[in-house]
N, C-alpha and C positions, 0 to 999 in steps of 0.2 A: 345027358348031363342034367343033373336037379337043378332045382333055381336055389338062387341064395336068399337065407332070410336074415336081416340081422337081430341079433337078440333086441336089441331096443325096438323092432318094428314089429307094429300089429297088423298081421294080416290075416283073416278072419276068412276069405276065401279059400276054396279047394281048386281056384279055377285059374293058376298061375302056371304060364308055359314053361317047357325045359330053359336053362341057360338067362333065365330073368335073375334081374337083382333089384333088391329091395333092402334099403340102406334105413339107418337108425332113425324112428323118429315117425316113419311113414304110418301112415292108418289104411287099410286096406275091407269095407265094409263087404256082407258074406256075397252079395249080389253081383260085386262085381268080376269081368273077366280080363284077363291080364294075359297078351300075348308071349310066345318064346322069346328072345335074347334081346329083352326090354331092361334101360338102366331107371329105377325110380327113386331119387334122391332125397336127401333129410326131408324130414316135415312138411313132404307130403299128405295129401289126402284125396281116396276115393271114394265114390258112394257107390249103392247098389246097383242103378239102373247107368253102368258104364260102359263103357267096350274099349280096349286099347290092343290095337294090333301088335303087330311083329316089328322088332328092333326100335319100338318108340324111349325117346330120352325127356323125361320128365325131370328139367332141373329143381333145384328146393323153392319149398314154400309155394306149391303149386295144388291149387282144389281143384278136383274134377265131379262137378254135382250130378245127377240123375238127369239123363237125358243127352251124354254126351258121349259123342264116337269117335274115337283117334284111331284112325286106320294108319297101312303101316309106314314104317320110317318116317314117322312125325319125328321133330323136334321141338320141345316145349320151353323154353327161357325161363330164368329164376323170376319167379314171383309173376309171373301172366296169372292174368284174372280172368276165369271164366263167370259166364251168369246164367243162370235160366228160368226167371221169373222176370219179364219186364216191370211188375209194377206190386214189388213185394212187398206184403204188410205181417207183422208178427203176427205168428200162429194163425196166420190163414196160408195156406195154401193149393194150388190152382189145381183143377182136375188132371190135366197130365203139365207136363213139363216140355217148355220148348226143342224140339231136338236141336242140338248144334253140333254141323260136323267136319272133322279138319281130317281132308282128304291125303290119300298119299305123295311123302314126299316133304309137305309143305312143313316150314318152319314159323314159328312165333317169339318173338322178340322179349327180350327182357321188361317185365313192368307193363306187359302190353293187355288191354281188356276188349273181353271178345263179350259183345251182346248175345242176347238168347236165339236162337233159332237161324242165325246164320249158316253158311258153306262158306270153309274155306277153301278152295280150288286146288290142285294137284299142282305140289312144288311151288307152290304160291308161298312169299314170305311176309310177315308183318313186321316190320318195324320196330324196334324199341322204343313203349310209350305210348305205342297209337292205340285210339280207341276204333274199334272195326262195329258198325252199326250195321252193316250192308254183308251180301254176298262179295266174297273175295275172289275174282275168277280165276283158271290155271295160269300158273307162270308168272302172276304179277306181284308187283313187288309194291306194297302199300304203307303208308309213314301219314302220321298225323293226327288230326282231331277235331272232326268225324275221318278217319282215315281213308285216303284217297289212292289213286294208281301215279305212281313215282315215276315206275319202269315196269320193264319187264324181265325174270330171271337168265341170266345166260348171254343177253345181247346187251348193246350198246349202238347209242342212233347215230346215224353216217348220214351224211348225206348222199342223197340218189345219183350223183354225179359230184364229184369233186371237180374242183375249179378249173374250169378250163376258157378257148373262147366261147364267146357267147353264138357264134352262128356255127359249133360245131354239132352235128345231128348224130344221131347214131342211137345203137342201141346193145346193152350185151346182157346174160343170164344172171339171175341173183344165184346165190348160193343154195336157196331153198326152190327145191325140185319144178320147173314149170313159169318161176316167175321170174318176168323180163323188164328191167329197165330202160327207159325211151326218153333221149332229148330230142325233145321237135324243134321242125323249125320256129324261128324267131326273129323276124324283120324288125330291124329298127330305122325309122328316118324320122325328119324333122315332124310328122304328120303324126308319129308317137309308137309303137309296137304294135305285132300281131304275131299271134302262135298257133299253130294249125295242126291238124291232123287226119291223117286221110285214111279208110277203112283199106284192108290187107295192106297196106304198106307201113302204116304204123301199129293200127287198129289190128288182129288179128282174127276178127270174126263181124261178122253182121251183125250191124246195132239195130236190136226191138224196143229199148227202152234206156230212159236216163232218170238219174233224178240226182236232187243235187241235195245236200248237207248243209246249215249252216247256224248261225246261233247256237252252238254248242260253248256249252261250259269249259277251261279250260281243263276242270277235274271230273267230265263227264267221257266216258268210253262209247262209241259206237260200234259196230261190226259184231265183234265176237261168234264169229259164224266162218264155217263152210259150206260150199255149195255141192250139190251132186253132181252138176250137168253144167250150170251156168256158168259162164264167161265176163270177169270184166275187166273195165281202163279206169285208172282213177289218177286224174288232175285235179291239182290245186290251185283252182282258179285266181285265188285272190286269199290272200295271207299264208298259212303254215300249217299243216299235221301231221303227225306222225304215221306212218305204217307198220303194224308187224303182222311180217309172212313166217307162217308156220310149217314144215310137211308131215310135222310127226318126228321129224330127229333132225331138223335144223332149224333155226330161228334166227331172222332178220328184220332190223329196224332201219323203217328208213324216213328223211326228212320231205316232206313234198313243201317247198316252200318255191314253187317258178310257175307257173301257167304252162311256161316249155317242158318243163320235165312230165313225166305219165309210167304209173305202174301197172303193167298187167298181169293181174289173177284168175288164174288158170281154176278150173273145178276141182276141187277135192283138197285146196289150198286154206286152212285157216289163216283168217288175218282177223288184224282189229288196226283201229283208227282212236288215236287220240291224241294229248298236246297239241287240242286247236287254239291256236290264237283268237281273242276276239272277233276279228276282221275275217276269220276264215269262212272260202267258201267251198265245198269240194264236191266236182264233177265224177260222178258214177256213172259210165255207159254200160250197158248190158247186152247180154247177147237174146235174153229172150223175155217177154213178159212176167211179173210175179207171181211164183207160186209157193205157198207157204211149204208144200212137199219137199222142195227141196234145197230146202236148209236144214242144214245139221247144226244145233246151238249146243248140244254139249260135247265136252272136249273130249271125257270119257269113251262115249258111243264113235266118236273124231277116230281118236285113236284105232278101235276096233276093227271100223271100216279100213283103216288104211293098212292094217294088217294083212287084210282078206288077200290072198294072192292075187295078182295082176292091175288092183288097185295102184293106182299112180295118176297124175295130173292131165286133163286132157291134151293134145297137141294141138 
């Protein structure tokens, strides 16, 4: 199937997939490349040094300047603003152009402006309006100005245990592959509380190392990693964060706001940590000493590994 051009639209490349369409009004410069069964709406415009994957929808009144890559099943909102000159002066221009690049999947909101030389993350959505200054990581869901992490795509935060009484211990499996939820105990008398935990019976491995979290921004993210090998427990000593456990096809958010409550992530588990409260502080036991080796920080290479046959979470 050819792609569609419509008579009112100039497009000047030869480099337009089967099944595209290209609607009145759009400008299409010779350099750039335009994937198969992509919608590109009125008064549009591309420049030379472009790239747009497969099935991407570029609503109206949307510029895409030199230096920018939309991989595939992007969706582009009416009137997002793209940039790639942080500090543009007429008729100068910089020796190359910032790359900026909005990974697959991910969406951008109506009216929303993307600075120069960003990533937007896979399935990552921006908000309507927001101004995005920063990398946008996968899955997250960012609103604002400087645009911040809201959520995360697909989940919604629970808490780690729903209300029950307070000296009931226990523990059962989250829905993402490997990770286990844990109420510890919790002594309360006139002398004040205590919450404890004790290695194999809560803990499920040998602690080599801890370190703890705290002074975090309430709009700043930690984590963003998997581990290869390593093991951890993560309490929340004093205030509130959030958890999301990943495995590659399920995602879960969960609230740590008790000293008794404790999530354990297994190796090959992405999680991230944010919505600290002020007061927060969070305990991270480990199973072995630091080793930059084994962490995985992008989600992409995440993904790969977890495909590999027999990959899954340690026991």
């Amino acid at each position: 199937m050819a792609c569609f051009e419509h008579e009112n639209a100039l497009v000047e490349t030869q480099l337009v997939g089967e099944g595209t369409r290209i609607w009145a009004f759009a400008h299409v410069l010779p350099g750039a490349k335009i994937g198969r069964e992509c919608n590109i709406c009125d008064h549009t415009f591309i420049e030379n040094d472009v790239v747009v994957g497969d099935r991407v929808t570029i609503k109206c009144g949307v510029q895409l300047w030199d230096g920018i890559t939309i991989e595939d099943d992007v969706f582009i909102g009416p009137n997002a603003t793209f940039t790639n000159d942080p500090f543009p002066r007429s008729k100068r221009h910089p020796e190359r152009f910032e790359r900026t690049t909005v990974r697959k999947g991910a969406s951008i909101g109506a009216n929303a402006t993307i600075l120069p030389g960003v990533v937007i993350g896979e399935r990552a959505m921006v908000g309507a309006g927001s101004v995005v200054t920063r990398n946008v990581p996968p899955n997250a869901v960012v609103m604002g100005n400087p645009a911040w992490i809201s959520g995360y795509a697909g989940v919604r935060e629970q808490p780690a245990f729903q209300a029950g009484p307070a000296d009931k211990t226990g523990s059962h499996p989250a829905e993402v592959e490997g990770v286990v939820l844990h109420r510890l105990p919790l002594v309360d008398d006139i002398r004040g509380m205590l919450s404890f935990g004790e290695v194999q019976r809560h803990i499920p491995f040998e602690i080599k190392r801890y370190f703890l979290v705290f002074g975090v921004s309430g709009k700043h993210v930690r984590g963003e990693h998997a581990h290869k090998k390593q093991h951890q427990f993560l309490v929340c000593v004093h205030g509130r964060c959030n958890i999301v456990a990943d495995d590659g096809k399920r995602r879960q958010e969960f609230i740590l706001d008790s000293p008794a409550t404790g999530i354990y992530i297994p190796p090959m588990v992405w999680a991230v940590q944010y919505k600290y409260s002020a007061d927060a502080v969070l305990l991270v036991l480990a199973s072995d000493f630091y080793d930059p080796d084994d962490y995985v920080r992008d989600y992409g290479q995440y993904l790969a590994l977890r495909a590999e046959p027999g990959c899954s979470p340690a026991k």
